[in-house]
BAKEZA-983638 format. One record per residue: residue number from 1; x, y, z of N, C-alpha, C in turn. Coordinates in nm, 4 decimals. Layout:
{NUM; {X; Y; Z}; {X; Y; Z}; {X; Y; Z}}
...
***
This chain:
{1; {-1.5543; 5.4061; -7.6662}; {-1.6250; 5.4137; -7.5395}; {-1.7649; 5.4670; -7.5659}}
{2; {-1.8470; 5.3692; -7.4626}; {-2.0383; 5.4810; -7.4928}; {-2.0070; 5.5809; -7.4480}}
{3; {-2.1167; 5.6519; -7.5412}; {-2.1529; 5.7817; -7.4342}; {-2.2209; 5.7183; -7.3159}}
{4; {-2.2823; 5.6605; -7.2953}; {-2.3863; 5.6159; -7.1241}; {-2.2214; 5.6112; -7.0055}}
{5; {-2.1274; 5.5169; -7.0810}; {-1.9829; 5.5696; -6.9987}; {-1.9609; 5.6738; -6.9802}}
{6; {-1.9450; 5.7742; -7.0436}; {-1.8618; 5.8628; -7.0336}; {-1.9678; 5.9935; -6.9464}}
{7; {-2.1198; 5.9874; -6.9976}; {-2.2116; 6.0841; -6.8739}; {-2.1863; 5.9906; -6.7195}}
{8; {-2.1902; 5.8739; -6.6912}; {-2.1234; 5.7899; -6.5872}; {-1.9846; 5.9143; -6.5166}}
{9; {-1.9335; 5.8791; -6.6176}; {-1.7591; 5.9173; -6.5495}; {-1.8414; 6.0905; -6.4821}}
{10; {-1.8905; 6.1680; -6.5383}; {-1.9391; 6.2727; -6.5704}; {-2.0065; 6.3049; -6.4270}}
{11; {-2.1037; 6.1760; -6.4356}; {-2.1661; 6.1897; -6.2813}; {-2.1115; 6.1899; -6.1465}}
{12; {-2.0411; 6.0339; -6.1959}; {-1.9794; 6.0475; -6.0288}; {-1.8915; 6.1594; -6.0128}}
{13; {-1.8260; 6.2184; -6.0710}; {-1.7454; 6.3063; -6.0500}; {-1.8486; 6.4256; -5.9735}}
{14; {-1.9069; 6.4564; -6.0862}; {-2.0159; 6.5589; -5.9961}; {-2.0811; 6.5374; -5.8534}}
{15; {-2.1088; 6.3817; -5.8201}; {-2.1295; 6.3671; -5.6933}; {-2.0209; 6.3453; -5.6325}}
{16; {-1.8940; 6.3404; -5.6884}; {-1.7838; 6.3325; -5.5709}; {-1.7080; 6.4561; -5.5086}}
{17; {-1.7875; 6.5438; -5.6000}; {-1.7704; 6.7087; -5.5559}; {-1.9162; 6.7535; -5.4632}}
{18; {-2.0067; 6.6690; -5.4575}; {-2.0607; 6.7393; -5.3516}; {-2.0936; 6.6713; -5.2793}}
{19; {-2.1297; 6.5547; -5.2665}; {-2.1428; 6.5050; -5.1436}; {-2.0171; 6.3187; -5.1115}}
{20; {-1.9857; 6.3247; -5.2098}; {-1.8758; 6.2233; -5.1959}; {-1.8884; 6.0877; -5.2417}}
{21; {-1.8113; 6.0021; -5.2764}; {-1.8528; 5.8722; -5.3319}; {-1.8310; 5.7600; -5.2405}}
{22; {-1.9289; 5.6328; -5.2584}; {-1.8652; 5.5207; -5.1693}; {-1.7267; 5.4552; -5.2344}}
{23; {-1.7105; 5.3494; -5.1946}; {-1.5572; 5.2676; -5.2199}; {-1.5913; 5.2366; -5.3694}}
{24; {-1.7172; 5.1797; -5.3925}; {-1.7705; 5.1031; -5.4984}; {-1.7637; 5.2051; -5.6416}}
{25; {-1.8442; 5.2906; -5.5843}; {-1.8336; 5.4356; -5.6631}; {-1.6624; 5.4762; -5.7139}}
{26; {-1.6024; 5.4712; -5.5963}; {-1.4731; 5.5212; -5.6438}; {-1.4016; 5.4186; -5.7128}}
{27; {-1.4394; 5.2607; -5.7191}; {-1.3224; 5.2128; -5.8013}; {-1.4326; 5.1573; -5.9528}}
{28; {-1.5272; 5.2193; -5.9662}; {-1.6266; 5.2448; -6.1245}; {-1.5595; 5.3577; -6.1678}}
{29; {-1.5462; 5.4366; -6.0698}; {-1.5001; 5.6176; -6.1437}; {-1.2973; 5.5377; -6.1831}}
{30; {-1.2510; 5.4944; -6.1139}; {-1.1098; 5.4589; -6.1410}; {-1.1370; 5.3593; -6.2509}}
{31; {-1.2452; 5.2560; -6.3014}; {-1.2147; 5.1553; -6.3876}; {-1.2780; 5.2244; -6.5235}}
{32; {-1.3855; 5.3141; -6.4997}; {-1.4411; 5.4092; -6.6148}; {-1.3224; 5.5030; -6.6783}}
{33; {-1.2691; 5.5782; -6.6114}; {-1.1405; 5.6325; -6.6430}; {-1.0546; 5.5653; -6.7251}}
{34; {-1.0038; 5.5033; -6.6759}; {-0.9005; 5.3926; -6.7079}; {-0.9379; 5.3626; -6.8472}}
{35; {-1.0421; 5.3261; -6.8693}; {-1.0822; 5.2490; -7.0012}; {-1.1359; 5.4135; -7.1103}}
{36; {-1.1765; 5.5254; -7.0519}; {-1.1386; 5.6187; -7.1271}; {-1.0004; 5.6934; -7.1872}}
{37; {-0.9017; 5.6604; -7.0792}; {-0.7994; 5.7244; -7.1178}; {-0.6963; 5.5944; -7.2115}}
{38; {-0.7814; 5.4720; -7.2754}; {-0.7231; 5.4053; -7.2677}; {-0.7757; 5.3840; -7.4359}}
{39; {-0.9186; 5.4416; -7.4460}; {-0.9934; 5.4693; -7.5784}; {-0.9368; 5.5918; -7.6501}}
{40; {-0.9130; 5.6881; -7.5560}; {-0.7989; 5.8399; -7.6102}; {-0.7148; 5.7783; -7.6570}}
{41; {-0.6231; 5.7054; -7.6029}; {-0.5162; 5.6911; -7.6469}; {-0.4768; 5.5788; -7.8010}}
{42; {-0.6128; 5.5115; -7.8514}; {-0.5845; 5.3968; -7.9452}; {-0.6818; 5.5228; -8.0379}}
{43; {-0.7408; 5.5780; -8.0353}; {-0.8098; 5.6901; -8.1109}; {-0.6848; 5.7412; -8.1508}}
{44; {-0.5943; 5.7914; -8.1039}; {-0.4877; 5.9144; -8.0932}; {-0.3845; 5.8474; -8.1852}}
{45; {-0.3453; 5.7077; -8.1204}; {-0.2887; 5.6314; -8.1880}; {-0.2997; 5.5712; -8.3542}}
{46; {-0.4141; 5.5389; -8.3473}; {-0.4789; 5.5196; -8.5441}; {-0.4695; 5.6641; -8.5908}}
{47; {-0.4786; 5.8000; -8.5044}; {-0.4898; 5.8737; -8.6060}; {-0.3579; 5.9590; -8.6646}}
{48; {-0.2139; 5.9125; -8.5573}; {-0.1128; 5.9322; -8.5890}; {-0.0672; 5.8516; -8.7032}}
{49; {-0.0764; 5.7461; -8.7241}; {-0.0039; 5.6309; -8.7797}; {-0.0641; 5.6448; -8.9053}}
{50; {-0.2387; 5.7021; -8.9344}; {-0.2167; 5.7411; -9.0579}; {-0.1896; 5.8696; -9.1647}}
{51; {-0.0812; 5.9486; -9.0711}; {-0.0162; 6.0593; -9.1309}; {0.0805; 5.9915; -9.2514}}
{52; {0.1486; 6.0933; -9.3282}; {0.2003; 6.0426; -9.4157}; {0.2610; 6.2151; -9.4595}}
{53; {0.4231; 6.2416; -9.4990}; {0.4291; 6.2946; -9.5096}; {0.5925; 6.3280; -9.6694}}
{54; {0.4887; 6.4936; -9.7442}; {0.5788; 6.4488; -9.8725}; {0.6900; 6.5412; -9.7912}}
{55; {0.7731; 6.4333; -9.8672}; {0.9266; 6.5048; -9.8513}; {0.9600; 6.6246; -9.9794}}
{56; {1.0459; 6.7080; -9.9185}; {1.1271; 6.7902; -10.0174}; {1.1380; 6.7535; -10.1072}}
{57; {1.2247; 6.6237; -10.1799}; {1.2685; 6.5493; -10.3278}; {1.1032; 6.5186; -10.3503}}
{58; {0.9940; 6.4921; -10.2768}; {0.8697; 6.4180; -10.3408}; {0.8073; 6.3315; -10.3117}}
{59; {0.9052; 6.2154; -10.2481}; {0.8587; 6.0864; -10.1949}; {0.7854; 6.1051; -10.0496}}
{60; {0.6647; 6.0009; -10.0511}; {0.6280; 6.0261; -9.9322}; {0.6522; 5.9342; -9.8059}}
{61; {0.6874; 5.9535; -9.6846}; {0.7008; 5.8954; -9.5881}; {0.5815; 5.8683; -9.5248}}
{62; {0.5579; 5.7458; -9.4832}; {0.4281; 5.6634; -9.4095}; {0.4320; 5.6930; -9.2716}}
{63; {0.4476; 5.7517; -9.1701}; {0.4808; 5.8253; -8.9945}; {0.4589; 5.6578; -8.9384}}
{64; {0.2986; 5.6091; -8.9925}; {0.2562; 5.4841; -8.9441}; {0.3301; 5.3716; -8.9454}}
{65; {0.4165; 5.3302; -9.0922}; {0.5105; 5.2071; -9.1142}; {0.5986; 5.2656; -9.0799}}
{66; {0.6560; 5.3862; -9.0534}; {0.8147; 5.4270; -8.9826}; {0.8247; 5.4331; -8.8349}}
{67; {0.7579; 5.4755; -8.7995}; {0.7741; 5.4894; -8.6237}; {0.6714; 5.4120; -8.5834}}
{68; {0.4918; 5.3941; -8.6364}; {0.4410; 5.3626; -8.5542}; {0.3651; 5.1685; -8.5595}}
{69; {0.5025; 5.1004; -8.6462}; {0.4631; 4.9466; -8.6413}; {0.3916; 4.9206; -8.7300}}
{70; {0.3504; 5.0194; -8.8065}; {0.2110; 4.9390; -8.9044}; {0.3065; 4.8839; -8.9877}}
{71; {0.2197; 4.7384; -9.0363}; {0.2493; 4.6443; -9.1536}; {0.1981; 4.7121; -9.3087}}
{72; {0.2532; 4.6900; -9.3652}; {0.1564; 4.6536; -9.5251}; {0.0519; 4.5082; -9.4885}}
{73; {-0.0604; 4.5863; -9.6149}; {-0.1963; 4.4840; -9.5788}; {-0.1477; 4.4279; -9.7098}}
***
């Protein structure tokens, strides 16, 4: 996501605390959102999947090819 989005999300909010938003305003602040919490979440996502963790005996487990779908390239 830009930053120019995310001071956006930033603003209207601030004007929807003081003097209020139109309809138009409110469904930019709902589609800006949306597509931030939607950039959190594939951020959050790549950065789980490339954990990797050693086991006790040594070997290491991939978190990403076990739970979270990744292929071998």
């Amino acid at each position: 996501m830009r930053q120019e989005d995310i001071d956006r999300i930033n603003t209207l909010y601030h004007k929807s605390q003081s003097v209020g938003l139109t309809e138009e305003e409110k469904e930019e602040q709902a589609r800006l959102r949306k597509a931030y919490v939607a950039a959190i979440r594939e951020s959050l996502r790549g950065s789980l999947n490339n954990i990797s963790i050693q086991e006790s005996d040594g070997s290491i487990t991939d978190l990403g090819k076990k739970y979270g779908g990744v292929k071998d390239v």
